[in-house]
C-alpha positions in Angstrom: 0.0 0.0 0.0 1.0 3.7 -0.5 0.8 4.1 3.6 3.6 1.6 4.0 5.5 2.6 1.3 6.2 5.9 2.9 6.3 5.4 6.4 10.1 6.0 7.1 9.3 9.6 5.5 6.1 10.2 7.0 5.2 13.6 8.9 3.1 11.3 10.9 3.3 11.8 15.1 4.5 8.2 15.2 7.6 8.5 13.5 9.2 12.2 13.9 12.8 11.1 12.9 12.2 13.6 9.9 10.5 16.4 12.3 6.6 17.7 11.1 4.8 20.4 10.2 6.5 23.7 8.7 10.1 22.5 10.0 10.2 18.7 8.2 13.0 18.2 6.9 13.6 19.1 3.2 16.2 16.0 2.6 14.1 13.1 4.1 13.3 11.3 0.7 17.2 11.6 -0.3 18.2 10.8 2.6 16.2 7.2 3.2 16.7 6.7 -0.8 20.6 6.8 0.1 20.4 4.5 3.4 18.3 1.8 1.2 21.3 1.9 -1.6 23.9 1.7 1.0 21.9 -1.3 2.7 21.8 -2.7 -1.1 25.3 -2.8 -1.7 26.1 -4.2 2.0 24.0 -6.8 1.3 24.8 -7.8 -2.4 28.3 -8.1 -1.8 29.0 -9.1 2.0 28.3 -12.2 3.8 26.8 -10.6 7.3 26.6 -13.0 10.7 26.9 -13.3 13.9 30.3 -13.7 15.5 30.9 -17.6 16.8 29.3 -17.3 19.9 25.9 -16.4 17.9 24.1 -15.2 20.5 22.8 -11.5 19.8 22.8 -9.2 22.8 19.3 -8.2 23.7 17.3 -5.1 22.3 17.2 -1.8 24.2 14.4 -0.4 24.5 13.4 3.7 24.8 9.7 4.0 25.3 7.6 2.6 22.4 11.4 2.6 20.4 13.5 -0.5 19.6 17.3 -0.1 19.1 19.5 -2.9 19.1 22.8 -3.5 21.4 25.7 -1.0 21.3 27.6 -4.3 22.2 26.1 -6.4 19.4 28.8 -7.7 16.6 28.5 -8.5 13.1 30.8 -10.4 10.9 31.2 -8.7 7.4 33.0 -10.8 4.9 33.3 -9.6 1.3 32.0 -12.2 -1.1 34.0 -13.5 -3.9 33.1 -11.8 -7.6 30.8 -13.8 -9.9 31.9 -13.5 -13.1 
């Protein structure tokens, strides 16, 4: 749907990373477009896991807000070139 196609942009009072009103900002669309390229590339050309131990830390939590570990690791390994 249209709804959830722009909810990382949205003005909306549930997500006010972007501000609202007369002071949203300008750059929100560039901005996410550029985060969902650079999240493209990662994943296209790195292998990304958890370190041996695999266990993830747990999520912390800021009111209705999810963020994950500060601690957390992530194993990036550049895959080999297709040809």
């Amino acid at each position: 749907s249209d709804e959830a196609k722009y909810w990382l942009t949205s003005t909306a009072g549930e997500y006010l990373t972007f501000s609202s009103g007369k002071h949203v900002c300008p750059g929100r669309f560039f901005a996410m477009l550029e985060i969902k390229m650079m999240l493209a590339v990662l994943i296209m050309k790195y292998d990304i896991c958890l370190p041996e131990e695999g266990k993830r830390p747990d999520d912390s939590w800021f009111g209705p807000v999810c963020t994950p570990s500060m601690s957390a690791k992530v194993l990036l390994k550049k895959r080999e070139r297709q040809q």
